[in-house]
C-alpha atoms as a printed R data frame, in Angstrom:
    type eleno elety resid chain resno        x       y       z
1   ATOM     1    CA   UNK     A     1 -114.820 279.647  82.744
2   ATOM     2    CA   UNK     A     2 -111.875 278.288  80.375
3   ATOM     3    CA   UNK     A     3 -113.039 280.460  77.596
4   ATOM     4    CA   UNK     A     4 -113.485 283.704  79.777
5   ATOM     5    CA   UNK     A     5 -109.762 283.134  81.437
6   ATOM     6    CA   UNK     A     6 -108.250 282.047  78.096
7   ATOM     7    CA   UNK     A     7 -109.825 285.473  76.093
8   ATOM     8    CA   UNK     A     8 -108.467 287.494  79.414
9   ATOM     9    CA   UNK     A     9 -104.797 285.507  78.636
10  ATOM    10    CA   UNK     A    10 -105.299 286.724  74.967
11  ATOM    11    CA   UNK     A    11 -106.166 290.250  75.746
12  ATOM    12    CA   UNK     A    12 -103.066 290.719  78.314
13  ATOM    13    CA   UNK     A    13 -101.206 289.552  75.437
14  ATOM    14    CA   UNK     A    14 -102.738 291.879  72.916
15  ATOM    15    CA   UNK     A    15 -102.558 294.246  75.435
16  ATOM    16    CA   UNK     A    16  -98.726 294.157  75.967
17  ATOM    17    CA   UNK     A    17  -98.368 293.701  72.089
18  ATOM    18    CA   UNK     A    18  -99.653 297.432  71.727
19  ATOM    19    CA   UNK     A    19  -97.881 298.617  74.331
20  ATOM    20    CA   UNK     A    20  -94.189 297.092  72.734
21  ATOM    21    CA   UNK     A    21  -95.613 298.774  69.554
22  ATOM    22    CA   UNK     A    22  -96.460 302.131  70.636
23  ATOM    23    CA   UNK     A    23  -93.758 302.661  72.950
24  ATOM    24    CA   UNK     A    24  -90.746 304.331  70.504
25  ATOM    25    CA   UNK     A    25  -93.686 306.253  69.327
26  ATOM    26    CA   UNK     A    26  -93.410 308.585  72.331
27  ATOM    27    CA   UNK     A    27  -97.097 309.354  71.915
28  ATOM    28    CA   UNK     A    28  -98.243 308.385  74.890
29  ATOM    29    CA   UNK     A    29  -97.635 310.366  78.543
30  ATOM    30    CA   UNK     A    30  -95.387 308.549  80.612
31  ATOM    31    CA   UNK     A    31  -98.658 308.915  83.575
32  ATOM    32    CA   UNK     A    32 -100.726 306.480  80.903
33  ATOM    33    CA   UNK     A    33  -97.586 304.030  80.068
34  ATOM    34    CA   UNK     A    34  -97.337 303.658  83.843
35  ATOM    35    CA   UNK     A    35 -101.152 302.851  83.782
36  ATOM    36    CA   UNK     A    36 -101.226 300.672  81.025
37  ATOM    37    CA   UNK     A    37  -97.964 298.962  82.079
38  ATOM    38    CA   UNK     A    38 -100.050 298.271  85.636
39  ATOM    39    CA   UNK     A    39 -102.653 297.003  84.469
40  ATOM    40    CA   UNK     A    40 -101.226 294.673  82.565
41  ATOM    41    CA   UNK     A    41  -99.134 293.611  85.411
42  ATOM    42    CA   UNK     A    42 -101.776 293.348  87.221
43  ATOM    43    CA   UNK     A    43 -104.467 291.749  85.036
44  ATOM    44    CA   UNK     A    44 -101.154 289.165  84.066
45  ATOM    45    CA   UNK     A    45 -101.360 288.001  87.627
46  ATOM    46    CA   UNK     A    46 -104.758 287.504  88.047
47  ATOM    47    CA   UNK     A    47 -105.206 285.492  85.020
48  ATOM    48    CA   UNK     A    48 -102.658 283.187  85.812
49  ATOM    49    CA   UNK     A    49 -103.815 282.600  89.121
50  ATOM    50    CA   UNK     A    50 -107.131 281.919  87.823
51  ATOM    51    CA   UNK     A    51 -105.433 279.061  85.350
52  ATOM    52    CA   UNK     A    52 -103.171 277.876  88.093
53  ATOM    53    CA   UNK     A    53 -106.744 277.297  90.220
54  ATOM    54    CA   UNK     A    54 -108.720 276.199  87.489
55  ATOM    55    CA   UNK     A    55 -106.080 273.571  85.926
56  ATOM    56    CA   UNK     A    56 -104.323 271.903  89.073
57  ATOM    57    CA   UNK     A    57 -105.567 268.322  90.095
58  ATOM    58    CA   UNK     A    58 -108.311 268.730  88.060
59  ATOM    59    CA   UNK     A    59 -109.987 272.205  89.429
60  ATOM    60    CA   UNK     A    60 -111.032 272.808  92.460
61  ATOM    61    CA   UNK     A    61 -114.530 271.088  91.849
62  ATOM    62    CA   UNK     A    62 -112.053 267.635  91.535
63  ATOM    63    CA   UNK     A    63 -110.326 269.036  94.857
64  ATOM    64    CA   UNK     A    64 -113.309 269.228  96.985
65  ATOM    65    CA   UNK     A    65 -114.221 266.011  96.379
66  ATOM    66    CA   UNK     A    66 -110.985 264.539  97.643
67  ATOM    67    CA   UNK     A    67 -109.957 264.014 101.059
68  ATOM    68    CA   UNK     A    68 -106.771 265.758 100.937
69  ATOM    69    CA   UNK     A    69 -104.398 267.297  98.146
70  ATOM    70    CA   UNK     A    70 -101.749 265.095  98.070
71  ATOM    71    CA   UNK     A    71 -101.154 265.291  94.258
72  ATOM    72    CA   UNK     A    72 -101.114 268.053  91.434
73  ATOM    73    CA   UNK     A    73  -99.124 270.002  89.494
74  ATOM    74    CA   UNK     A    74  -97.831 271.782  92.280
75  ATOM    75    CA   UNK     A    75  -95.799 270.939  95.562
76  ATOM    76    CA   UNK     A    76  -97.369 272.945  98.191
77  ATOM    77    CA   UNK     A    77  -95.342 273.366 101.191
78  ATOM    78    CA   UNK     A    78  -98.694 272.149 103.377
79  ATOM    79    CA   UNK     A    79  -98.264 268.519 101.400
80  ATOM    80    CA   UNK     A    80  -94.757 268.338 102.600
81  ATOM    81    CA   UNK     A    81  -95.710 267.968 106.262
82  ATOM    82    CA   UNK     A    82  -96.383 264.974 107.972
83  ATOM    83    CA   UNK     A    83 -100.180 263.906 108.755
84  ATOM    84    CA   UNK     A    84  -99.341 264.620 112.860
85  ATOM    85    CA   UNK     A    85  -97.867 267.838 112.309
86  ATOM    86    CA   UNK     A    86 -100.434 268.862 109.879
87  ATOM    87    CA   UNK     A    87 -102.879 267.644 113.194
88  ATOM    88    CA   UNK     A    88 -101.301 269.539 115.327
89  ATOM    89    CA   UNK     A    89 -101.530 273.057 113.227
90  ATOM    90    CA   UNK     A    90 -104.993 271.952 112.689
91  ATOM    91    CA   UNK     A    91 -104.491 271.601 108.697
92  ATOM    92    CA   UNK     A    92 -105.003 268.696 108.228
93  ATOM    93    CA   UNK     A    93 -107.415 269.010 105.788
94  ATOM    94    CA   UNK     A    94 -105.578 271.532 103.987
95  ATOM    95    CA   UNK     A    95 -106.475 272.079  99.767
96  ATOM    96    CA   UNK     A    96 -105.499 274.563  98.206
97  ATOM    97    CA   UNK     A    97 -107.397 277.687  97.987
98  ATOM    98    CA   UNK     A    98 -107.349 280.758  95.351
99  ATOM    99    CA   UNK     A    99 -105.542 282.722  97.396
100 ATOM   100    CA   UNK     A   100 -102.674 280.085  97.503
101 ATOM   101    CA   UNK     A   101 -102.814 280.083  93.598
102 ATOM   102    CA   UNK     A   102 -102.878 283.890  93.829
103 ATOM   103    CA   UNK     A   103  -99.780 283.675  95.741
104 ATOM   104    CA   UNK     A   104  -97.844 281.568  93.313
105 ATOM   105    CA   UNK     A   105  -98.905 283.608  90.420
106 ATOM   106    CA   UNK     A   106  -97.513 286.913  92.196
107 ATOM   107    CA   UNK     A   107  -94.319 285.540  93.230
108 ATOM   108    CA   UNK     A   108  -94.255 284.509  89.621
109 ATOM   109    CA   UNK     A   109  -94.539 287.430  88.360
110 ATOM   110    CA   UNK     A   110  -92.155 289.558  90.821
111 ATOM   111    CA   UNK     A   111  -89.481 287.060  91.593
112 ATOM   112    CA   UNK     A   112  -90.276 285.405  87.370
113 ATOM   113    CA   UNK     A   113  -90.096 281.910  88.759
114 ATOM   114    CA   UNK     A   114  -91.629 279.835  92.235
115 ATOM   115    CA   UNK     A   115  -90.379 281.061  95.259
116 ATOM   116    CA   UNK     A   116  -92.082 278.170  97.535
117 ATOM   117    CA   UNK     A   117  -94.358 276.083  95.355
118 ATOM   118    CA   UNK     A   118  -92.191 274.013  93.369
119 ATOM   119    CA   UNK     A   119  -93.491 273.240  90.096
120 ATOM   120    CA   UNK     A   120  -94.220 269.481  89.293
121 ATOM   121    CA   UNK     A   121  -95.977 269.430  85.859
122 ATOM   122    CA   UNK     A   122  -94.823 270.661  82.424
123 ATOM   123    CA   UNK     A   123  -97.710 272.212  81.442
124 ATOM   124    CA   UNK     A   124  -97.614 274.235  84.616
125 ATOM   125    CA   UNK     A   125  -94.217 274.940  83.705
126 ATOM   126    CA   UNK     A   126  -95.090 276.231  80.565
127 ATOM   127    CA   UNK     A   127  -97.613 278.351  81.895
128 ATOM   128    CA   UNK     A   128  -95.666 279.848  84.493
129 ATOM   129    CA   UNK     A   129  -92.797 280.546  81.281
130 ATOM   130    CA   UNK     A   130  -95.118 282.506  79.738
131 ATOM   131    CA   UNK     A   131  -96.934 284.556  82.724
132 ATOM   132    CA   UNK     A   132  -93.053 285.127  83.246
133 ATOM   133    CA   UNK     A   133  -92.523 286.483  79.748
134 ATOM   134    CA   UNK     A   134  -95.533 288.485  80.221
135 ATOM   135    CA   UNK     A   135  -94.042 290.105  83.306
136 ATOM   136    CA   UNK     A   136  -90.604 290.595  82.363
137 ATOM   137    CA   UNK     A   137  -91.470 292.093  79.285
138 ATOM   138    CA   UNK     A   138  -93.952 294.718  80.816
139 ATOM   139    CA   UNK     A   139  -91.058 295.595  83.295
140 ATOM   140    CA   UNK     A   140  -88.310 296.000  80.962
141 ATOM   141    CA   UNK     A   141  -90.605 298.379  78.686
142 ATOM   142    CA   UNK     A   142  -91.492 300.355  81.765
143 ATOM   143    CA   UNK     A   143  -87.679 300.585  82.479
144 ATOM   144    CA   UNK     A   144  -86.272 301.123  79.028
145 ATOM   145    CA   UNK     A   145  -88.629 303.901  78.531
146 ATOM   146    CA   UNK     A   146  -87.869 305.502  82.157
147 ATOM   147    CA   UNK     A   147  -84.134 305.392  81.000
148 ATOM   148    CA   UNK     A   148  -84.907 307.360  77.503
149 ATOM   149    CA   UNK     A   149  -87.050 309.845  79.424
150 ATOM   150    CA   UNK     A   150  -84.202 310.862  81.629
């Protein structure tokens, strides 16, 4: 599973290298930068989510096994509540889930930072730079090159 995620992580990146290279070629259609550009998006947020899952408290293998997540690279706000109010919303048994990692990795991506998972760990923090770099950079190609159409 590590290899297939990292070899997706280096084919986003390849992926966005040919794209910042063929760009001020004006080759391509603006229809199949807009495509490309997507997908990349796209695929950039579903990898990241999948290293997110895979890497935090030791992978959700390590997170089943444990009563509750109460520690990990990220700062949920479900860990922040107290055990009775966690009770009472009937969560209290709450791990995270991929969809919660999916979450993080889109706001990442749209907002290029957390918006309510703070970030505890420096190699999530180094991940998240980088899925940010990703992001931004797809974004800013798709804009500069909307600009020189018009």
């Amino acid at each position: 599973g590590y290899a297939a995620v990292a070899v997706m992580t280096l084919a986003i990146i390849g992926s966005l290298s040919l794209l910042v290279a063929r760009l001020p070629l004006h080759q391509e259609a603006p229809a199949d930068l807009l495509r490309a550009a997507t997908a990349i998006w796209v695929g950039n947020i579903l990898v990241f989510a999948a290293w997110y899952w895979r890497l935090d408290a030791g992978g959700p293998h390590q997170r089943d096994l444990r009563e509750s997540h109460t520690d990990g690279a990220f700062l949920f706000p479900q860990m922040t509540l107290s055990p009775e109010i966690r009770k009472e919303m009937e969560e209290d048994d709450w791990k995270p889930g991929f969809m919660d990692y999916l979450f993080l990795a889109f706001n990442t991506s749209t907002a290029f930072s957390p918006t309510d998972v703070p970030v505890l760990s420096r190699w999530a923090k180094a991940l998240m730079m980088v899925q940010s770099i990703i992001s931004l950079t797809t974004i800013a190609l798709l804009a500069a090159r909307a600009v020189n159409i018009l």
